[in-house]
MDAnalysis code that builds the backbone (N, CA, C; Angstrom):
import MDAnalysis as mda
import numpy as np

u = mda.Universe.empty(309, n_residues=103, atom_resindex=np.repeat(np.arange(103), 3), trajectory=True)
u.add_TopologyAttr("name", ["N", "CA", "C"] * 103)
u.add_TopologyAttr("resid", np.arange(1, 104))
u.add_TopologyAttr("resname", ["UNK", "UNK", "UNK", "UNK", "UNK", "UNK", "UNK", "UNK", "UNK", "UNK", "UNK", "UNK", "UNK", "UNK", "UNK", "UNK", "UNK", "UNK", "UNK", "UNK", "UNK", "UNK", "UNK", "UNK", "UNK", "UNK", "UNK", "UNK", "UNK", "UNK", "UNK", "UNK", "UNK", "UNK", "UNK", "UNK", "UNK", "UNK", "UNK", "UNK", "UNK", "UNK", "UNK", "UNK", "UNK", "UNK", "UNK", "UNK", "UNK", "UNK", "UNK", "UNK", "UNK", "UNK", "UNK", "UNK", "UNK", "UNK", "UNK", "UNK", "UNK", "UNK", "UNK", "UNK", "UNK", "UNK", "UNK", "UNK", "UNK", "UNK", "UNK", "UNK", "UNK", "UNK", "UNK", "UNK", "UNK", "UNK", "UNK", "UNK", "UNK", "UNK", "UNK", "UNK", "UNK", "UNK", "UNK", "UNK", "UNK", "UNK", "UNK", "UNK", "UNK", "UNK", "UNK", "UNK", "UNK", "UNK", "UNK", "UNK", "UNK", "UNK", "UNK"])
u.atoms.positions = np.array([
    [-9.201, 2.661, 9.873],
    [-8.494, 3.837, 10.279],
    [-6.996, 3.574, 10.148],
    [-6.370, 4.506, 9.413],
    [-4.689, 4.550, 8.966],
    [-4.123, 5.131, 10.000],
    [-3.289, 4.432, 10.562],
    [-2.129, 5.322, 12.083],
    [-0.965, 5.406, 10.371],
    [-0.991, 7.123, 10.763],
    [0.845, 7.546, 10.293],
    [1.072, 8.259, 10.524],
    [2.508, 8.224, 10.668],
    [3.823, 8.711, 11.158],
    [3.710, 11.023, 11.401],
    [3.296, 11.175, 10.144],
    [3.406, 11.983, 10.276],
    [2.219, 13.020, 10.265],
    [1.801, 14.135, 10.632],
    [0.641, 15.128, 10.642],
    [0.077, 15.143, 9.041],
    [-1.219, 14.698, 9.351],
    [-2.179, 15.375, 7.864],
    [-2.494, 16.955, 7.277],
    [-3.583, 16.908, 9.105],
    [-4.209, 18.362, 8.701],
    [-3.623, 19.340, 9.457],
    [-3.691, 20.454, 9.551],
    [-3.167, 21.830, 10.045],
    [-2.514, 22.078, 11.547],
    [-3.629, 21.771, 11.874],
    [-3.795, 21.723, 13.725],
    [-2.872, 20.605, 13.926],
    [-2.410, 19.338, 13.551],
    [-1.810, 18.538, 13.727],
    [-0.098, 18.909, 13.546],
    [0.015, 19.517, 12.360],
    [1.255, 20.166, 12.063],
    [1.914, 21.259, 12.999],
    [0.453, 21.681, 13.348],
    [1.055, 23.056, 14.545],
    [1.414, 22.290, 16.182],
    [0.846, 21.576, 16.494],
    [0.956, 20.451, 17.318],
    [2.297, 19.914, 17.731],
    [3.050, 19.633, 16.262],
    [3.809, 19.260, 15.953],
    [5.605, 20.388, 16.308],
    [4.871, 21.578, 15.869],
    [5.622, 22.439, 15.555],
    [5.431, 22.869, 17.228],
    [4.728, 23.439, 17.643],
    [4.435, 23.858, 19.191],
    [5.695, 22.920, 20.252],
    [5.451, 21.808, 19.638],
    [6.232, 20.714, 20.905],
    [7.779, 20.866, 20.561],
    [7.973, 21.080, 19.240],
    [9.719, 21.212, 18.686],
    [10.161, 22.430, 19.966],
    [9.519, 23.245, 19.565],
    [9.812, 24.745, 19.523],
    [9.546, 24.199, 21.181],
    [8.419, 23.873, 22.214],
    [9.153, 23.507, 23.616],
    [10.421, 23.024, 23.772],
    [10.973, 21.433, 22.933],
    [12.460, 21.179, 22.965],
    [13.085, 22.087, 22.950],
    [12.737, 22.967, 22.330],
    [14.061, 24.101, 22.015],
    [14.379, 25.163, 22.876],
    [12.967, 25.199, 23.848],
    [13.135, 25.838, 25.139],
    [13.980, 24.760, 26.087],
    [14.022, 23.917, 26.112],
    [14.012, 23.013, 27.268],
    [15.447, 22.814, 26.860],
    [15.686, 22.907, 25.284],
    [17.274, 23.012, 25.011],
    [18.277, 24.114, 25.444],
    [17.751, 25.018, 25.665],
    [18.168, 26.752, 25.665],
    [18.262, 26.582, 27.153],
    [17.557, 26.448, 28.455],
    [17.387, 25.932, 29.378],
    [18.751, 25.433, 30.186],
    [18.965, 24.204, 29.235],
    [20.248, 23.105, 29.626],
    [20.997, 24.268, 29.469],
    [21.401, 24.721, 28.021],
    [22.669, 25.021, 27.799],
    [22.918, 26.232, 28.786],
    [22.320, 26.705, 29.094],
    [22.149, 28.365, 30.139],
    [22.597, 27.216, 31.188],
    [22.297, 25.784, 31.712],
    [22.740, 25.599, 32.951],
    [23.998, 24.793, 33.095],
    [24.040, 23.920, 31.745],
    [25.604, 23.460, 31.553],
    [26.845, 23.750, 30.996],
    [26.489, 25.151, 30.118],
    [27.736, 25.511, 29.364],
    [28.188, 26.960, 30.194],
    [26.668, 27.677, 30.903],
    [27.212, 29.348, 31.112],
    [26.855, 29.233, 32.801],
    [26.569, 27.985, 33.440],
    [26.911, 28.041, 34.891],
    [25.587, 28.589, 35.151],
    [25.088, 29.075, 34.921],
    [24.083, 29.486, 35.564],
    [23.047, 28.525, 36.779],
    [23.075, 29.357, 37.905],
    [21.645, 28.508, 38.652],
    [20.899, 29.440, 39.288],
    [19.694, 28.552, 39.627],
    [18.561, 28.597, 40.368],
    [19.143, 29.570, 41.809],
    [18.169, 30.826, 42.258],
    [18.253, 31.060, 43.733],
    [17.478, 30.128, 44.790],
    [16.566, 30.666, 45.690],
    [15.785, 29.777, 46.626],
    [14.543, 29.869, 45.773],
    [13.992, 31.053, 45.119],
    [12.529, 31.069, 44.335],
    [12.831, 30.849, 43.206],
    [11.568, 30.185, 42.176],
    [11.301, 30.703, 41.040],
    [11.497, 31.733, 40.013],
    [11.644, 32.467, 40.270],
    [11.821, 33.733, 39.645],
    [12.962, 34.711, 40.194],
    [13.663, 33.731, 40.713],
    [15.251, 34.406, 41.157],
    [16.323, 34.679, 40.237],
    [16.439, 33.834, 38.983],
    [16.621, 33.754, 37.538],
    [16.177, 34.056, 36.629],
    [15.892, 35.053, 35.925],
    [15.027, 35.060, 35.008],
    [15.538, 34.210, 33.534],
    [16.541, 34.543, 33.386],
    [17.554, 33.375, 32.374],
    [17.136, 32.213, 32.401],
    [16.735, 31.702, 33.478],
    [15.870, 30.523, 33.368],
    [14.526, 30.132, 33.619],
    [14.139, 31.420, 34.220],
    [12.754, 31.329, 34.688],
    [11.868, 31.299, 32.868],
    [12.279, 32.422, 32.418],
    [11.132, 32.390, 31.327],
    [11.501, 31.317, 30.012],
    [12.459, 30.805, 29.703],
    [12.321, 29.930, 28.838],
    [11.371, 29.041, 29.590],
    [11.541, 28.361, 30.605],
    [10.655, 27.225, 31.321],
    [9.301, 27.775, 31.137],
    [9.253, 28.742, 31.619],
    [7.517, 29.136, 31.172],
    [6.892, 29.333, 29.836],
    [7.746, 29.798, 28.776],
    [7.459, 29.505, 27.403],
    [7.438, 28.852, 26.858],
    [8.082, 27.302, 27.208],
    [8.240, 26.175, 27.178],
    [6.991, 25.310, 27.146],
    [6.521, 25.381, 28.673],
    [5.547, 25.420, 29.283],
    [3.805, 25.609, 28.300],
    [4.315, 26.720, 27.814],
    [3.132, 27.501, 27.138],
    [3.000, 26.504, 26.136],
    [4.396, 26.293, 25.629],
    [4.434, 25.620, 24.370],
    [3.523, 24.071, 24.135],
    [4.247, 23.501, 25.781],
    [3.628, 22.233, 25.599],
    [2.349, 22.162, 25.974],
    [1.939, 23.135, 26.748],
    [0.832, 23.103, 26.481],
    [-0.537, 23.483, 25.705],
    [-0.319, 24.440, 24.830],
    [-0.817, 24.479, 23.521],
    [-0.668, 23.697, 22.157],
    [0.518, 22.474, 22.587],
    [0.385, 21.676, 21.602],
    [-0.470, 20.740, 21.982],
    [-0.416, 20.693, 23.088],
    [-1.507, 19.513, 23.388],
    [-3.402, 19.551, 23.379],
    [-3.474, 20.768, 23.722],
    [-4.755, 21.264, 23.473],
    [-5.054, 21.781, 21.848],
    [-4.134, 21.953, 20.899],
    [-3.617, 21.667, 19.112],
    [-4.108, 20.102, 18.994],
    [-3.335, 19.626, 19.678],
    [-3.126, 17.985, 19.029],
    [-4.650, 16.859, 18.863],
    [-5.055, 17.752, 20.068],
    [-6.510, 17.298, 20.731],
    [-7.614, 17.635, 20.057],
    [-7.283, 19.248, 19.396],
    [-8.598, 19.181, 18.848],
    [-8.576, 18.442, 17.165],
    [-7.174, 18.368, 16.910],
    [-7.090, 17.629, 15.596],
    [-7.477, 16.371, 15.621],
    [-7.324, 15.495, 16.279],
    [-8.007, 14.450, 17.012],
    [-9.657, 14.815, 16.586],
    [-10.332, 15.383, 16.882],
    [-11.741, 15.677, 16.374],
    [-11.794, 15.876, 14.912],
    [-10.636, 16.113, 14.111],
    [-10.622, 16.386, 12.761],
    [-9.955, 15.453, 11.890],
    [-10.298, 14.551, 12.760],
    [-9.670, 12.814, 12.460],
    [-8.026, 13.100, 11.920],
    [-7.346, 13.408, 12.514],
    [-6.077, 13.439, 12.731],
    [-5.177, 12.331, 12.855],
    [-4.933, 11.008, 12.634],
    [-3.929, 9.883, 13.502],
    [-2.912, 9.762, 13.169],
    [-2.152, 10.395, 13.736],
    [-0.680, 10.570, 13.379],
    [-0.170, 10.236, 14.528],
    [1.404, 9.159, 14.686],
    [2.123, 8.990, 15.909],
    [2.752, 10.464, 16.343],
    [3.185, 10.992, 15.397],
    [4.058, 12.640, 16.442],
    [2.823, 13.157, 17.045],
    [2.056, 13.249, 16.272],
    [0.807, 14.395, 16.944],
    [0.310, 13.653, 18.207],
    [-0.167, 12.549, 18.260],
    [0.054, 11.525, 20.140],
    [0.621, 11.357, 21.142],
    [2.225, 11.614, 20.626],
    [3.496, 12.316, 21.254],
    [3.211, 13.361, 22.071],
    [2.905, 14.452, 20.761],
    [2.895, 15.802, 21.104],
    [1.784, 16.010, 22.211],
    [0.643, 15.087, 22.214],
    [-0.324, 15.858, 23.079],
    [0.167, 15.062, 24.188],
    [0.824, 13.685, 24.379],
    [1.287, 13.090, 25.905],
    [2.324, 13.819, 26.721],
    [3.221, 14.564, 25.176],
    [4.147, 15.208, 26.060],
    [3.937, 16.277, 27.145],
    [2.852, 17.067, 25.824],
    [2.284, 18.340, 26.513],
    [1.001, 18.109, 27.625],
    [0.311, 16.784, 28.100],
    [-0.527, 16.884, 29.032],
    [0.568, 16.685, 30.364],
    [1.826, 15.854, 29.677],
    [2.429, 15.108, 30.894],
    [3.117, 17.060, 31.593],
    [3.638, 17.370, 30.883],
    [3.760, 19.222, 31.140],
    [2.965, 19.944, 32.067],
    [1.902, 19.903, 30.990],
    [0.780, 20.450, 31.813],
    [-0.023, 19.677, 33.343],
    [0.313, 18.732, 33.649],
    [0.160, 17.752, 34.779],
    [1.125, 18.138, 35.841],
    [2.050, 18.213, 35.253],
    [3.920, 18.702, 35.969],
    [3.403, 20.311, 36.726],
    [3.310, 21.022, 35.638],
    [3.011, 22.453, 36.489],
    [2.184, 22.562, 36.949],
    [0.832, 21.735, 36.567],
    [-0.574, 22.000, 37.832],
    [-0.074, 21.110, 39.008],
    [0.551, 19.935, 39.519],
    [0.845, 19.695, 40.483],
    [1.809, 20.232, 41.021],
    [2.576, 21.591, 40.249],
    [3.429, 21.992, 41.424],
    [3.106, 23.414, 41.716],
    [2.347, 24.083, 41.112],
    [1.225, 24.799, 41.886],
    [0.237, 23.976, 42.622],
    [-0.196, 22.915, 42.450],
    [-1.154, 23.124, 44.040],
    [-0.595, 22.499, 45.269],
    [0.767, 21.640, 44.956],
    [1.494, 20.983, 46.039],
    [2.846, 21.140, 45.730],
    [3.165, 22.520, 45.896],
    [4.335, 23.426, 46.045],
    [5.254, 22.875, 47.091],
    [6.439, 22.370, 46.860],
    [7.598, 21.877, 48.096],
    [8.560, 23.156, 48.383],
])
């Protein structure tokens, strides 16, 4: 079995592409909080400027990871696409523990 660098088949590429396109939420994010001041009220959804990139974000990483996973069944071994699904479980881990143990 060949480990490389980059995506073979389809699902792997989208994987790939899913997790950019989260950075780019998570980039959009920053800059809304370090260049235009923006913050957080007491809730979630007190911002929307920042509320919904984080949740599309969100979406993102986590459909790359459930992408990355099933390419994995389509003998997939690529290092980004391993990335992509650690990033997006570690995501998806992040928001299910802060829905069920909300501070």
């Amino acid at each position: 079995m060949k480990i490389t660098f980059f995506p073979k088949t389809r699902l792997g590429v989208w994987s790939c592409c899913l997790i950019a396109a989260f950075a780019v939420c998570i980039g959009f994010f920053l800059l809304c909080v370090t260049v235009f001041g923006q913050r957080g009220g007491a809730g979630f959804f007190d911002n929307l400027l920042l509320t919904i990139p984080m949740l599309i974000g969100a979406g993102f990483a986590a459909t790359a990871s459930v992408t990355g996973i099933f390419s994995f069944f389509k003998s997939e071994r690529s290092l980004l696409v391993s990335i992509a699904v650690l990033l997006g479980l570690f995501v998806s881990g992040w928001w299910l523990m802060e829905i069920i143990c909300s501070h």
